[in-house]
C-alpha positions as a Markdown table, in Angstrom:
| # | Residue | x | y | z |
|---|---|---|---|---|
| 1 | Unk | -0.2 | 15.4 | -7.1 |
| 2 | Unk | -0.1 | 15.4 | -11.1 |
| 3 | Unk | 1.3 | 12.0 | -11.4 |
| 4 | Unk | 1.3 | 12.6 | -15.0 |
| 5 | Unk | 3.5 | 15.3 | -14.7 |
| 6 | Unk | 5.8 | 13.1 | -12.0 |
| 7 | Unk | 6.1 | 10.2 | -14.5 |
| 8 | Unk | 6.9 | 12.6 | -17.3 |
| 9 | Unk | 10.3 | 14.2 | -15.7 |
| 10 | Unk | 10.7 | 10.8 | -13.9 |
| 11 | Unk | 9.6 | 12.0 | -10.7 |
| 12 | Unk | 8.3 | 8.9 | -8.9 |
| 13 | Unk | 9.5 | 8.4 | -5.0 |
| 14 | Unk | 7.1 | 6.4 | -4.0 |
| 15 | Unk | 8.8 | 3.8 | -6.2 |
| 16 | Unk | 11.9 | 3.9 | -3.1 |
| 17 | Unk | 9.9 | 1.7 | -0.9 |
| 18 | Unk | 10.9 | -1.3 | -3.5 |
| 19 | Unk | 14.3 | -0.7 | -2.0 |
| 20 | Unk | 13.6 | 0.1 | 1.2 |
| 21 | Unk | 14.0 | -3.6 | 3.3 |
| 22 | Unk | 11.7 | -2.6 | 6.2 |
| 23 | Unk | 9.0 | -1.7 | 4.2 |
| 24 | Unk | 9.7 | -4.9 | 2.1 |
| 25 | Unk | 9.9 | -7.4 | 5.1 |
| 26 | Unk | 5.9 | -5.6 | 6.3 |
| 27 | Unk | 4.4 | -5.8 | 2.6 |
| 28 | Unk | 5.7 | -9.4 | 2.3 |
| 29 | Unk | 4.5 | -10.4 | 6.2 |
| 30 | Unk | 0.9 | -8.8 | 4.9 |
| 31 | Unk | 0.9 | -10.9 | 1.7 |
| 32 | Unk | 1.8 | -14.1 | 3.7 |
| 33 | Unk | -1.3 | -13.4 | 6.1 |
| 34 | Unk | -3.2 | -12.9 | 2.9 |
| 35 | Unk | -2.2 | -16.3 | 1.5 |
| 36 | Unk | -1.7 | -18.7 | 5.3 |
| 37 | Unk | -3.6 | -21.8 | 4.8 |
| 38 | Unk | -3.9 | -21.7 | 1.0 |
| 39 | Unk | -1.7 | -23.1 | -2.0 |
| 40 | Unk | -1.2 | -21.2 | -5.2 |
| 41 | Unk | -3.4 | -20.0 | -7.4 |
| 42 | Unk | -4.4 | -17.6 | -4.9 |
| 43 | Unk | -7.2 | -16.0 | -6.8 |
| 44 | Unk | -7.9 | -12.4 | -8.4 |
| 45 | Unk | -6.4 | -9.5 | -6.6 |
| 46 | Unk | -6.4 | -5.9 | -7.9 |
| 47 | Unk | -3.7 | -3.2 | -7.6 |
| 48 | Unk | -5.3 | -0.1 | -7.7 |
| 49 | Unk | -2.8 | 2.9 | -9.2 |
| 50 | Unk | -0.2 | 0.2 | -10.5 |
| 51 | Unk | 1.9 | 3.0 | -11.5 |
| 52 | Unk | 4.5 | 0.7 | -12.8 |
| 53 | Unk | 3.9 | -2.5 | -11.2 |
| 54 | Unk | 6.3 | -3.0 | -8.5 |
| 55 | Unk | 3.6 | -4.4 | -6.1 |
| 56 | Unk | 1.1 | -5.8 | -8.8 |
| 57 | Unk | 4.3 | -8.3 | -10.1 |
| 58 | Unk | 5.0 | -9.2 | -6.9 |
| 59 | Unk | 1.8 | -10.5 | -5.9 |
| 60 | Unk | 1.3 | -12.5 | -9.9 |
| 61 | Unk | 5.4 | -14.3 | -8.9 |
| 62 | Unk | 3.7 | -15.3 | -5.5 |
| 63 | Unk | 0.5 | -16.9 | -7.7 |
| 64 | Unk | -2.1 | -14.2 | -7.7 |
| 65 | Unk | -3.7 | -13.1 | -11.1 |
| 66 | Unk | -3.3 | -9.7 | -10.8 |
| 67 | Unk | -4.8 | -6.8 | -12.8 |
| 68 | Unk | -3.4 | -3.4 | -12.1 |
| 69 | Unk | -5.1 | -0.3 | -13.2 |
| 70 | Unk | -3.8 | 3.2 | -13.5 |
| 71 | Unk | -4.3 | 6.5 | -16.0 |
| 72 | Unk | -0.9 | 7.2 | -16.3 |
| 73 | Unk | 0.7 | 6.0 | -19.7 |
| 74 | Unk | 4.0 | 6.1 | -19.1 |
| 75 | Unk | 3.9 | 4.2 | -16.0 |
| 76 | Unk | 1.6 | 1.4 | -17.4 |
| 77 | Unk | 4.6 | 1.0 | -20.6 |
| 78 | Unk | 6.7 | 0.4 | -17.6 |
| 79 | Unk | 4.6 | -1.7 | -15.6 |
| 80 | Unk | 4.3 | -3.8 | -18.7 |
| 81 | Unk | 7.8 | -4.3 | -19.3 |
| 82 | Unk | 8.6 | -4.8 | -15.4 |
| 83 | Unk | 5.9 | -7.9 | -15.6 |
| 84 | Unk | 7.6 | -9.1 | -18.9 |
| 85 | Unk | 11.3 | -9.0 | -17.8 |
| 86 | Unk | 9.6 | -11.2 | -14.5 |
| 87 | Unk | 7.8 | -13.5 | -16.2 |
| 88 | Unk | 4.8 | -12.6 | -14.9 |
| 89 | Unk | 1.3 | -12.5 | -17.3 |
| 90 | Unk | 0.0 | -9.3 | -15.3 |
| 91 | Unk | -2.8 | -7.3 | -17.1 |
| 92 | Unk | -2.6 | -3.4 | -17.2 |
| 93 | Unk | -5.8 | -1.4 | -17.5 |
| 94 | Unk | -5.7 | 2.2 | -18.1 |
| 95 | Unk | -8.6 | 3.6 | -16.5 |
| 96 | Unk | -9.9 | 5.8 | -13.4 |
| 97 | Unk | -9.9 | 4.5 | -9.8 |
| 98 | Unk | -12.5 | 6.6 | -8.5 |
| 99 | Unk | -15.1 | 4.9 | -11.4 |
| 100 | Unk | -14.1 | 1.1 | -11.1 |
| 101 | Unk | -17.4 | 0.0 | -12.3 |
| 102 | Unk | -16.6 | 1.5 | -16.0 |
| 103 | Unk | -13.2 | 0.3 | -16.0 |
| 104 | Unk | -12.6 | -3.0 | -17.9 |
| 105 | Unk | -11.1 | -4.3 | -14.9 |
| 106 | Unk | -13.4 | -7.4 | -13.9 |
| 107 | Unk | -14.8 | -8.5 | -10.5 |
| 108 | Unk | -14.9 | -10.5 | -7.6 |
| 109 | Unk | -11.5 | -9.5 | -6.5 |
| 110 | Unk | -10.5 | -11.3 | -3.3 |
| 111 | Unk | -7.9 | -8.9 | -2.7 |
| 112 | Unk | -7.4 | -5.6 | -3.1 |
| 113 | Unk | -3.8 | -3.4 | -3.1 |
| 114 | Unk | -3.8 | 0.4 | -2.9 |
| 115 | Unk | -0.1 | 1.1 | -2.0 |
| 116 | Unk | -1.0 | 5.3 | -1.6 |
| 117 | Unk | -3.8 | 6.6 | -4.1 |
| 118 | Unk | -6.4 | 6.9 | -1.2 |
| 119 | Unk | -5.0 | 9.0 | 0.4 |
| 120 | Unk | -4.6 | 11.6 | -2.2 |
| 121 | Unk | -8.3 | 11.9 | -3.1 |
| 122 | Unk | -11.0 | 14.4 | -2.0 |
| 123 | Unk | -13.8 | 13.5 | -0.3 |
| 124 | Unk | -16.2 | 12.5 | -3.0 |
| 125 | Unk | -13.1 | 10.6 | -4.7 |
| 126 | Unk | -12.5 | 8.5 | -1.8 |
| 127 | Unk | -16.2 | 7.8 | -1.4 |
| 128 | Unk | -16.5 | 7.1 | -5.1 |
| 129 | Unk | -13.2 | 4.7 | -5.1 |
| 130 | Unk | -14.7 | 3.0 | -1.7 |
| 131 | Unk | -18.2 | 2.3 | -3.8 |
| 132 | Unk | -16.3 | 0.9 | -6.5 |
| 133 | Unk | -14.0 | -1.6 | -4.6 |
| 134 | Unk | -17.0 | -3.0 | -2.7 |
| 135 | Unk | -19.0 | -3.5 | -6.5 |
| 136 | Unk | -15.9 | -5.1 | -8.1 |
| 137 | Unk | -14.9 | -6.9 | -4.8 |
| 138 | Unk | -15.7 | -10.8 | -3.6 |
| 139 | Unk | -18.0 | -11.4 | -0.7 |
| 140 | Unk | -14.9 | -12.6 | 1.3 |
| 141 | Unk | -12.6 | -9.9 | -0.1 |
| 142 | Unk | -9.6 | -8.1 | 1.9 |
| 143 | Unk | -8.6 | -4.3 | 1.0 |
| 144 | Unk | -4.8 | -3.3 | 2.2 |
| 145 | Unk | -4.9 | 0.6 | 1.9 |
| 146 | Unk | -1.8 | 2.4 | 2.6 |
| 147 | Unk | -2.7 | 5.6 | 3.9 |
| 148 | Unk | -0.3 | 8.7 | 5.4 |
| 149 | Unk | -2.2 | 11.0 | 8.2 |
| 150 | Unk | -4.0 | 13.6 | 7.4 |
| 151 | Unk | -1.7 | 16.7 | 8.1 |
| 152 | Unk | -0.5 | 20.0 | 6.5 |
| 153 | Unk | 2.5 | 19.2 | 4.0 |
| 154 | Unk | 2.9 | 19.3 | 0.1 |
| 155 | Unk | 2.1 | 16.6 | -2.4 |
| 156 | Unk | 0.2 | 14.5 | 0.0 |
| 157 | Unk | -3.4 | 15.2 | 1.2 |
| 158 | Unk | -3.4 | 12.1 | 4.2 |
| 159 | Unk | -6.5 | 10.9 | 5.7 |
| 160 | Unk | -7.8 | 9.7 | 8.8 |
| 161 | Unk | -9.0 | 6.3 | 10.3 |
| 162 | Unk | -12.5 | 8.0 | 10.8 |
| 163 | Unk | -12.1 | 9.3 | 6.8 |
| 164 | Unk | -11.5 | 5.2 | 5.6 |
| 165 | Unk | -14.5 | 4.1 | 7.7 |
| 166 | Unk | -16.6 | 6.3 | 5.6 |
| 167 | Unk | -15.1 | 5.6 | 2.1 |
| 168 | Unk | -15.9 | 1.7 | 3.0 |
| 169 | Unk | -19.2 | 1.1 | 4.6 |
| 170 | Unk | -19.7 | -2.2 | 5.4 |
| 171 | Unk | -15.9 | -3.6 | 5.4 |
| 172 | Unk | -14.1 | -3.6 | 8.9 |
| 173 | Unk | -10.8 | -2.2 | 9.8 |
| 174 | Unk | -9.2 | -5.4 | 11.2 |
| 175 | Unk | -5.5 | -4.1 | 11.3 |
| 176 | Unk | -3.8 | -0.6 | 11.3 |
| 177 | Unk | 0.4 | -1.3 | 11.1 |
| 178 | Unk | 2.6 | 0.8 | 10.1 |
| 179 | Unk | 4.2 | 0.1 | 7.1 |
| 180 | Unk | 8.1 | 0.9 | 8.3 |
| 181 | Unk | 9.0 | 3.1 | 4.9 |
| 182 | Unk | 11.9 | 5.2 | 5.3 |
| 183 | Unk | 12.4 | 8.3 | 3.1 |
| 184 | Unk | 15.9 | 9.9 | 2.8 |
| 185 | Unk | 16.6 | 12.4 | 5.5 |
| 186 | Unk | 16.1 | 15.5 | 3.3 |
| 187 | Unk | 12.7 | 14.0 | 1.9 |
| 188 | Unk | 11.5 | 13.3 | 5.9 |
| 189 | Unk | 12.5 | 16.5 | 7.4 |
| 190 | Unk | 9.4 | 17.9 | 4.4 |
| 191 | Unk | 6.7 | 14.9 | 4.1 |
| 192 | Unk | 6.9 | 13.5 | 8.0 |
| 193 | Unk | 5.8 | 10.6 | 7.2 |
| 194 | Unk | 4.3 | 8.3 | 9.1 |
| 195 | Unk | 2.2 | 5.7 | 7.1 |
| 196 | Unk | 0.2 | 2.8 | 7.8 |
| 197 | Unk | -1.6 | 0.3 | 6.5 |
| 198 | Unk | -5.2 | -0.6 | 7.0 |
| 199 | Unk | -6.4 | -3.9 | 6.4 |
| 200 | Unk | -10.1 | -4.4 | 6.0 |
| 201 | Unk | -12.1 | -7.2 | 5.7 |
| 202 | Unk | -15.8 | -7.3 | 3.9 |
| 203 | Unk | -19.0 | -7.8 | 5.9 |
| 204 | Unk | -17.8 | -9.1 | 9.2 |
| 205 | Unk | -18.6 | -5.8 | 10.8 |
């Protein structure tokens, strides 16, 4: 998908699932898993293609400090002025997910959010995105990858369980759930989608 293009006629769907309450109710259930045991400050977590920072300001009003990193401009402005109406201090990065290691992102991220760029990547992108999570990534760091099945339909390429495994050697898929989103009717009837999330958890394979 040219998500630069999408931002540009203000083209952004994905940004539905904000309003959508089942999809809410699973995202916040994750995050509460994420954070069971532990009091705020939570730590670092990164939210890989922000777009314009729905998820990454939720996570900094629950007490992460988030950094959210995308290549679209338009969408960072707005990311920016979503964490600022919220009160949040979230920091934007505009750089490329599948080369983490050059971004001016940081490290030792004890959680990390991809709400549905994954699964829009070729092979070498996914395998180049998976190296640069696990370099940028905390030795007890936890990955929550939304991902759409791999199947014939436009603006989504999908990917498999077996096509996560090898993006992310050496992390374990501890949880597949679906994530509950519902798209208006005309919108299903075309995508058919049927999303989940994958949780994985690093070195306890």
């Amino acid at each position: 998908m040219n998500y630069r293009l999408a931002y540009s006629v203000g083209f952004h769907p994905w940004e539905d699932a904000a309003s959508d309450p089942p999809f809410v109710q699973k995202i916040s259930e994750m995050f509460d898993r994420e954070e069971r045991g532990r009091e705020p400050p939570y730590g670092t977590a990164l939210d890989i293609g922000t777009g314009s920072g729905i998820w990454g300001t939720e996570l900094a009003t629950r007490g992460w400090q988030v950094t959210g990193i995308d290549f679209v401009d338009t969408a960072l402005r707005r990311g920016r002025a979503r964490a600022h109406e919220a009160g949040v201090d979230m920091r934007f990065v505009r750089g490329d997910v599948t080369a983490l290691e050059r971004a001016d992102v940081g490290g030792s991220f004890r959680l990390v959010l991809d709400t549905g760029t994954f699964h829009d990547f070729n092979e070498k992108q996914r395998k180049a995105m998976g190296r640069g999570v696990t370099a940028i990534a905390s030795p007890d760091a936890t990955v929550l990858l939304l991902v759409w099945p791999k199947r014939r339909r436009p603006l989504i390429r999908g990917a498999s369980r077996d096509e996560v495994e090898e993006a992310f050697p050496g992390w374990e898929i501890t949880h597949v759930e679906p994530s509950h989103f519902r798209l208006p009717k005309p919108m299903q009837l075309l995508l058919r989608p049927d999303e989940h999330w994958y949780r994985l958890r690093r070195g306890t394979a």
